[in-house]
N, C-alpha and C positions, 0 to 999 in steps of 0.2 A: 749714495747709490746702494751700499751695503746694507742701509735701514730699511732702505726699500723692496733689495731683494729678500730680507729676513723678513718683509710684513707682508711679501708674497705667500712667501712658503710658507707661514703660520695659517697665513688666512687658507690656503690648499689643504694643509691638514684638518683645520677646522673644520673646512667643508668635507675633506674626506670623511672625519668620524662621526660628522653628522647623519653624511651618507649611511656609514656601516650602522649607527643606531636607529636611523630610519628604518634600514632592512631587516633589523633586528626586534624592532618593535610589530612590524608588519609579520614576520615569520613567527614571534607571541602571538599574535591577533588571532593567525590561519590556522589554529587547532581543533581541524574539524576531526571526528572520530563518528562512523568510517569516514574516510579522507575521500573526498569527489574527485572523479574522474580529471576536470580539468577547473583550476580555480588559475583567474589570473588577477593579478593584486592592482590595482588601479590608484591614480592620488585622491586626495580627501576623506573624508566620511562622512556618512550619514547620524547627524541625533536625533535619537530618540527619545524622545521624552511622553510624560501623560496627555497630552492633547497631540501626539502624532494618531491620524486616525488609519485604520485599516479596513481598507475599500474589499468586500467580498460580494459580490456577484450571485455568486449560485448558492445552491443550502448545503453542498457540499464546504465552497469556501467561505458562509459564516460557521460550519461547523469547529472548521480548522481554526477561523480566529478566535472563535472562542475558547481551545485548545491551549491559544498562544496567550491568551488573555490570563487563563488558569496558570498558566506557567510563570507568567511577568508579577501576577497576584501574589501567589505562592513564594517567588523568590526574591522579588525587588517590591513589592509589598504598591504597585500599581498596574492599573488594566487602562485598555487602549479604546479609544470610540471604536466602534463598529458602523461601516457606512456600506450602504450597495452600489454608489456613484464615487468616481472623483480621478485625479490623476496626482495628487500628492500622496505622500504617507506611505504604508505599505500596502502594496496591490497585490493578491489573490486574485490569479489569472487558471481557470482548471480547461483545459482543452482534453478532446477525447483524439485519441490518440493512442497508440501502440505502446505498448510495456509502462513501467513508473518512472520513468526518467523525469526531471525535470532539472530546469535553468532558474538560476537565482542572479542578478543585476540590479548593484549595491550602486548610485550614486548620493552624491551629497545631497542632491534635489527628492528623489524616491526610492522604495525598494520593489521591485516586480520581482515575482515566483512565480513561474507557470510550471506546472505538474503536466504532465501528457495523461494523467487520471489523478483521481483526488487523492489518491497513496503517493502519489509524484508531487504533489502541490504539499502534502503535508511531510514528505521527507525534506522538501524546500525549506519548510520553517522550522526543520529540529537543525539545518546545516544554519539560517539564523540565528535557532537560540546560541547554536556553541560559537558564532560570530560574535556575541554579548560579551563583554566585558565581566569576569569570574566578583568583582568587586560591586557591590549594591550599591546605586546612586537614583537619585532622579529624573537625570540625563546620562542615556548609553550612547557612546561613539562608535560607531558598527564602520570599519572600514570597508572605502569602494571596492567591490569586487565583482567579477564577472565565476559565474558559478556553473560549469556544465555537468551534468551526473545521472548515473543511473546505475543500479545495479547489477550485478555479475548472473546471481541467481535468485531463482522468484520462491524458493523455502527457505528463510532466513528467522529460524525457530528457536526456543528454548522450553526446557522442561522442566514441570516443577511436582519433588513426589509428595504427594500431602496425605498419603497412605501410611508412612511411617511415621511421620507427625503430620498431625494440623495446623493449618497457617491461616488465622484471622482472613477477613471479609477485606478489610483493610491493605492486610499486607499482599495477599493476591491480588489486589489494586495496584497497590507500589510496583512488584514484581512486573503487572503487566506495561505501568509506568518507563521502567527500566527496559524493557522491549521497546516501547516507542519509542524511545530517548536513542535510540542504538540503531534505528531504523528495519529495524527485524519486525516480521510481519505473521508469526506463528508462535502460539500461545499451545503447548502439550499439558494437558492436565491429568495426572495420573493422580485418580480416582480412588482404587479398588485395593486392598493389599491382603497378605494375610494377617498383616497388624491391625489392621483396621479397614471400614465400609463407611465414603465419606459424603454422600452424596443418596439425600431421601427420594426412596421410592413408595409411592403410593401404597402400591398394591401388596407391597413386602415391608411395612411397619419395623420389623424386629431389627432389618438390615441396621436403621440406625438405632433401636433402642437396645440393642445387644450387638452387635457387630462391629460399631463404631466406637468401641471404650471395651479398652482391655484391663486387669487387673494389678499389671504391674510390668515394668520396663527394666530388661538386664542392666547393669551400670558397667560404665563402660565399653573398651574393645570385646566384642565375642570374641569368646564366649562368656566374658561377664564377671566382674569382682563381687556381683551379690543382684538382686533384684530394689528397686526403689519403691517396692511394697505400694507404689500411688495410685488406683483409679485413672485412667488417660483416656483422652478421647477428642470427639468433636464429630462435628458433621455439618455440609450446604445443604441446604434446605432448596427449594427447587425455585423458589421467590430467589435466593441470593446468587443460586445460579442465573438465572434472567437477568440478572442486574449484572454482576460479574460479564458475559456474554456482552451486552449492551455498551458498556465501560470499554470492551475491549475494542467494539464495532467501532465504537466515535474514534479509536485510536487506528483503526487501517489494521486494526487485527483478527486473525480466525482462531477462533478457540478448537480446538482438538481432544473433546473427551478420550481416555482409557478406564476401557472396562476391563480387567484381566479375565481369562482364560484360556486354558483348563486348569490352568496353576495360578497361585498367586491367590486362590481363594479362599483363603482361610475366616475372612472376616464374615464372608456370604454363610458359610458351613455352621461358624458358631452360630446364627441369627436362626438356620433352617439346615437342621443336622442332616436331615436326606438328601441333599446335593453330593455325601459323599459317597463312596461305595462302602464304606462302613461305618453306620453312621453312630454305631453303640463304642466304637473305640476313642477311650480319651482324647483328645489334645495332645492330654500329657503325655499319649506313649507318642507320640511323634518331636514332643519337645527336648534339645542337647541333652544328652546326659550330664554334662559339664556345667548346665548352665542352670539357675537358679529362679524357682518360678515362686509364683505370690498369689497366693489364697488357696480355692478349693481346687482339686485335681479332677473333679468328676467331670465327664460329658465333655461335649465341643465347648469350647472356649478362642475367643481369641489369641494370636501367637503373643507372646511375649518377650521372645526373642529374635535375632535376623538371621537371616540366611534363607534357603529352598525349603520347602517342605511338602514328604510324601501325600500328603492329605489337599486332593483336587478333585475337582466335580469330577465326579461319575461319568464317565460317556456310553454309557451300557442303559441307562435310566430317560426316557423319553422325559419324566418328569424333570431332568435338570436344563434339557433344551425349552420346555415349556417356559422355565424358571427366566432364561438368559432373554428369551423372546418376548415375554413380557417386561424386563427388567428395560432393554433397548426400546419397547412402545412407550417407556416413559422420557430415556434418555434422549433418545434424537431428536423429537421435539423442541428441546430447550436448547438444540446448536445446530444452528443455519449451518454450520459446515458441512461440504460436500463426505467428508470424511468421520471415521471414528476408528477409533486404537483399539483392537481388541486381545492386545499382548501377546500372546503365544509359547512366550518363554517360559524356559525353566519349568519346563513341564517335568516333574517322576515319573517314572509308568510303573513304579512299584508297587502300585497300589490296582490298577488297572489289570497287570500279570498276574495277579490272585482274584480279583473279583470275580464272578461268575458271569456277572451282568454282561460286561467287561466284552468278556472271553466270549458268549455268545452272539455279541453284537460284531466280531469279529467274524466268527463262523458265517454269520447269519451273509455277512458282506461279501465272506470269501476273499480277504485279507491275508496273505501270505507275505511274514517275513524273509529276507534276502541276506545275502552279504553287509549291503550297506545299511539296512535297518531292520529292526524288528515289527513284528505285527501292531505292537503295541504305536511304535512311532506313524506307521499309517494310518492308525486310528486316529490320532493326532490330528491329520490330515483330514480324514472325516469330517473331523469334529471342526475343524477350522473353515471348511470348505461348505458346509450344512449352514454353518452362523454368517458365512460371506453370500450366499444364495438367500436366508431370511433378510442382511442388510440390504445387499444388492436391491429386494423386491420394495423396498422400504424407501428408492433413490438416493441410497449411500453405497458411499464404497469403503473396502476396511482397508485399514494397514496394522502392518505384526512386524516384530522383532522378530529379528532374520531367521529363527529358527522354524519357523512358518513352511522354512522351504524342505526341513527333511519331512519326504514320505510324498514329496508335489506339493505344488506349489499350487494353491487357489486362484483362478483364471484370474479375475482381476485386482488384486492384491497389489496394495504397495508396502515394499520392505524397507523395512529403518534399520538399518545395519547397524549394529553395536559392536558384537564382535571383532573388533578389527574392519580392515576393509571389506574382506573376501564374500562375506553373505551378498553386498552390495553389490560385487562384482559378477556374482555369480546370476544374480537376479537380474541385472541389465541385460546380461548374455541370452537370457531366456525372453527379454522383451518387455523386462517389468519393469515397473516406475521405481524409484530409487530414493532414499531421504539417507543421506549418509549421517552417522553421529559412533564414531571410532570408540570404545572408550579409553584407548590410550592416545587420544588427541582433545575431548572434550566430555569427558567425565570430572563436571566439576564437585564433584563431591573424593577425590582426589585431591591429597594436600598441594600446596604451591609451589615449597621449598622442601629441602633434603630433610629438615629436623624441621617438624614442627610442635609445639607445647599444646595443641589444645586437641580432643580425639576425632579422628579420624578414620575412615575405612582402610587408607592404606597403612598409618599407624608406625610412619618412620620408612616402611620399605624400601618407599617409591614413591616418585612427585611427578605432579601435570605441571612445569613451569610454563610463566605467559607466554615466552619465544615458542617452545612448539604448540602451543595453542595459535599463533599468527602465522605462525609457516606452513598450519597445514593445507594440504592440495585437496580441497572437498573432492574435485572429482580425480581420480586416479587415473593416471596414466595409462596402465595396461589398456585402457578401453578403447574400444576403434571410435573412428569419426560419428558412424550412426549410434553406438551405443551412449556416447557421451551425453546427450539431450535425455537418455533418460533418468539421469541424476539429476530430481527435481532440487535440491538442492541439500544442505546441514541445518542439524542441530547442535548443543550441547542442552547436557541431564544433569539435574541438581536433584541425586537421590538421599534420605534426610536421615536416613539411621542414624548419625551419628551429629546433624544438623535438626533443634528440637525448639529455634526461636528466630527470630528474622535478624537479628543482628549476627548468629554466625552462619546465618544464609547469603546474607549481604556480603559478609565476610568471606566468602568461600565464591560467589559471584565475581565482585571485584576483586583488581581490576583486570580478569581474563575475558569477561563476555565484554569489555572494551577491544580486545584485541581478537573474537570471535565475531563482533560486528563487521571487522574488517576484512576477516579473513572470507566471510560470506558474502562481502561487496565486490570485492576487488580482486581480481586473482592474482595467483600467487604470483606472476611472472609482475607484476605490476605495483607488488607492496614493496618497503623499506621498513626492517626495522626499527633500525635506527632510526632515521624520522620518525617511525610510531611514538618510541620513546621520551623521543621530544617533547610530540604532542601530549604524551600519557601525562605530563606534570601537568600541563592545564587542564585536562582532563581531573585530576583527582581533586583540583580546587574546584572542579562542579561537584565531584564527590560529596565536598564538604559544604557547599552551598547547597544541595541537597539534604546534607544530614544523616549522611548512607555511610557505613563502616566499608570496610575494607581491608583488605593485605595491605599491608608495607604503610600502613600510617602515621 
């Protein structure tokens, strides 16, 4: 009787820790990133192997298998038949339908995805790819799962600056890659800098045959252990932009050119000195004194160091609005988006408060500074509100870095809040559309950890760890009921001073825009940690199934 009650209790425990590894095996599987709304785990699974075929319907969902195909190609080194009938396999269901949500229903027999839009069907099959099994085989075991989800908010962006450096045809591929992978649906391309003019314009030749390649690049933290004396550059071509664009459309993404102005234009000035208000004074008297320049000192040149710089178009000179109007008849063209960046920040007016030009375009308006600003910052305003009534006429609308708002704010204006929250807030208050991106919550050009060994902007100070990257509250609290919907949604900015190649761009990327994808899915009352970090380890063996660097490797 005693052998019998010890082959009870053995076999209980057997079954119990089969139990627990079952549940443990299943909660390995579910490492979806962002994490869907409601996943419920089911028994069996589905294999998949090279003759499972996927039934797409419409040309939205063979677009998507072909996506999926690219991806299984790419990583497990086979691709799937493509069929437009059937009910085995994987089914591509696109229904039209309200916002991107869709449902994923995983059994042993099929897998169906229905998207309520084709951005919903195709966030369907990035929550299968991370269903897959992180290890290459011939046959994947995709566990049964019932899959419900959709998104928190509809701007789920990132930004990439290719002003400071340039970043291969290629690697702006990858980059956009790593957006679709994350289910983020906005692409920022910041264009324009004073380091450089990356992006050909017809009608203005010079922009990239002098604007785009500076002489030489400080080393190191500015202000600079010396200059790297090298010729630097690069530029897209308006074909690579097409293509780029296109690349990103198949992916469910809008690309978002920035053109900077009134600041920021150092690269336009060297190419076409009259853009400035003084077009016979060097470069060089506006470059550090601290800091170490390479080659000849005459005339406009490109900067060769970072930071602001007094030297901005003119806003006194009809000719530099001519400039900006023409520059945008080639731009918009090439981006179906409803939008374009046209920067705003970091404007001097040092240069403005001496001009004549300046100073009578001011007169001329009857511009009167106040307490809260000077003439000069109204002008600002001018100049910002003149370039949103050319885009406006054009069926675009602009957005500016929140400093757009000193001096008033341009009637239909959306603001990308950097500073902190407060620009954001203050711009909803007023009734404007809203793109939050803090940068002490998603400036990932900001180290990870407290001491880091390779250079960086913050340079030991201060760090962007992943946790407050997942904890932040995109939309803020202070806002009442109505204001809240005008938080179209976050970013994070990957600015590259000090990032000059794509592995410590990748580097600096991961793994916090894995915990920015979520934080922009899901809100905040609805994330865990802790489970993030769970899933983060299966996560970083996509990492490496991808081939992408990373923190913490």
């Amino acid at each position: 009787m005693a052998h019998k009650t010890q082959s009870f209790i053995m076999r209980v425990i057997l079954c119990f820790v089969a139990c627990l590894t079952m549940l443990s095996l299943r909660s390995q599987e579910i490492s979806i990133i962002p994490q869907p709304k409601s996943v419920v785990v089911k028994s069996g699974s589905f294999i998949l192997s090279r003759t499972t075929p996927v039934v797409a319907p419409s040309k939205d969902d063979k677009n998507i298998a072909a996506l999926l195909n690219t991806y299984l190609k790419s990583y497990y080194g086979f691709s799937l038949p493509v069929v437009s009938k059937g009910s085995k396999g994987i089914l591509l269901m696109t229904k039209s339908a309200s916002g991107d949500g869709y449902t994923l229903e995983a059994t042993p027999a099929s897998i169906r995805i229905s998207g309520n839009s084709a951005a919903g069907t195709f966030y369907g099959t990035q929550s299968l790819i991370q269903l897959l099994p992180v290890e290459k085989s011939n046959t994947l075991s995709i566990p049964a799962v019932s899959i419900t989800d959709a998104p928190d908010v509809a701007y789920r962006g990132l930004m990439l600056d290719v002003g400071r450096h340039y970043f291969p045809v290629d690697f702006v591929k990858k980059y956009i890659d790593y957006i679709a992978l994350h289910k983020m649906n906005y692409f920022h391309w910041h264009l324009t800098e004073d380091q450089g003019w990356r992006i050909e314009i017809k009608k203005y030749p010079r922009l990239t045959e002098v604007g785009a390649w500076r002489n030489g690049t400080i080393v190191g933290n500015f202000p600079g252990k010396g200059n790297d004396n090298k010729r630097y550059g690069g530029f897209y071509t308006q074909a690579e932009v097409k293509d780029i664009v296109a690349y990103a459309a198949k992916r469910y993404i809008t690309v978002i050119p920035e053109i900077e102005m009134p600041g920021h234009g150092g690269g336009a000035i060297a190419a076409y000195p009259y853009l400035s208000c003084f077009p016979d004074k060097p470069t060089f008297d506006y470059f550090p004194k601290q800091s170490t320049w390479s080659g000849d000192k005459a005339g406009k040149q490109v900067q060769q160091a970072w930071g602001v710089y007094e030297d901005v178009f003119c806003a006194g000179k009809e000719s530099t609005f001519k400039f900006l109007e023409d520059v945008l008849n080639e731009v918009l063209p090439l981006f179906p988006s409803k939008y374009v960046h046209i920067g705003g920040d970091e404007c001097p007016k040092k240069n403005w408060e001496k001009c004549p030009l300046c100073q009578k375009r001011i007169q001329e308006l009857g511009i009167k500074g106040n307490k809260e600003h000077s003439p000069e910052h109204y002008l600002q305003s001018y100049f910002i509100q003149r370039m949103e009534k050319f885009i406006n006429s054009k069926g675009k609308n602009i957005i500016g870095w929140d400093e757009i708002l000193e001096g008033g704010l341009a009637p239909n204006a959306t603001v990308m809040s950097w500073r902190g929250e407060k620009g954001g807030i203050t711009a909803a208050r007023q009734k404007h559309q809203v793109i939050m991106t803090p940068n002490n919550y998603v400036y990932f050009d900001y180290q990870q950890s407290p001491k880091e060994d390779s250079v960086t902007i913050t340079n030991n100070r201060s760090s962007l760890p992943i946790e407050k990257v997942y904890n932040w509250k995109v939309v803020p609290d202070s806002l009442t009921a109505d204001e809240r919907p005008l938080i179209w949604g976050g970013q994070a900015n990957l600015w590259t001073e000090y990032i000059s190649n794509p592995k410590k761009a990748e580097y600096m990327l991961f793994p916090r825009m894995s915990a920015l994808s979520e934080a922009l899915w899901k809100p905040v009352q609805d994330r865990n940690y802790d489970d993030f970090k769970k899933r983060l380890e299966t996560q970083k063996k996509r990492y490496d199934l991808w081939g992408a660097n990373y923190f913490g490797k």
